[in-house]
N, C-alpha and C positions, 0 to 999 in steps of 0.2 A: 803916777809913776808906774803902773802898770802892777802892781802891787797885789790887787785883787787873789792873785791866786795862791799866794807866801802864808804859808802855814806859821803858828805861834815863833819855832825858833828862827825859819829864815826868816820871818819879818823881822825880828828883832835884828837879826847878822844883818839885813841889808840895810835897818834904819841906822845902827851904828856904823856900818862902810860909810853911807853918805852923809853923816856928819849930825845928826837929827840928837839931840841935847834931851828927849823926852817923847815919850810914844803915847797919847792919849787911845783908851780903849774901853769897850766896854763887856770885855771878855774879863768876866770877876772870876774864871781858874786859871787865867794865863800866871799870879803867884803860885801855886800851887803845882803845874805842870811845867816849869820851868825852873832851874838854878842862875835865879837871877842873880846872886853871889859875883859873880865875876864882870858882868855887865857892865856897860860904860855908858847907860843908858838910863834916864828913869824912867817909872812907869806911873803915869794915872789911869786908875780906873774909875767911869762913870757908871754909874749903879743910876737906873731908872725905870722905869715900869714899862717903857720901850726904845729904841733905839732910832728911834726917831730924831731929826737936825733940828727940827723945830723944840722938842722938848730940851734938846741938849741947849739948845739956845739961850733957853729958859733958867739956865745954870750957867750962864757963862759969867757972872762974878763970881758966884762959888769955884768954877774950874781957874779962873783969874787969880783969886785967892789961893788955892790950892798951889799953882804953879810959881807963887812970889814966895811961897814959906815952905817948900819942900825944898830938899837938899839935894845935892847931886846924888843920882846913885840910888834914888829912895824910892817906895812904892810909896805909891798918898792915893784914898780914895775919894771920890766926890757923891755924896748923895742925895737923890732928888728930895725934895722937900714932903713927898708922896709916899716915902719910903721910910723916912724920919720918927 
């Protein structure tokens, strides 16, 4: 989506413009430097020892999980089993 260059808040503004229900991330201060308060958005964050597809991969029942038992609106973290 061409996304790349969207800093923490416009990525969030333009994932909520286009209708996106949940922003997977692995940016653990995007709570922290944002008032997610008002947001129509939730946020996962993966926590892992790199940011790597293939490690994330490696979590995708936990991120599976994570995104059936979070609520709208919510921050839910996921973390690697490495970090545990």
């Amino acid at each position: 989506m061409n996304w790349d260059t969207l800093k923490n808040g416009e990525l969030l503004n333009a994932a909520e413009e286009a209708g996106f229900k949940v922003l997977l991330t692995a940016d653990t201060n995007m709570q922290y430097q944002q008032n997610l308060k008002q947001r129509k958005i939730s946020i996962l964050i993966i926590r892992a020892h790199d940011n790597r597809l293939s490690t994330h991969a490696q979590m995708a029942n936990q991120i599976q999980h994570a995104l059936k038992e979070s609520g709208l609106y919510e921050i839910a973290e996921v973390i690697h089993p490495s970090l545990a």
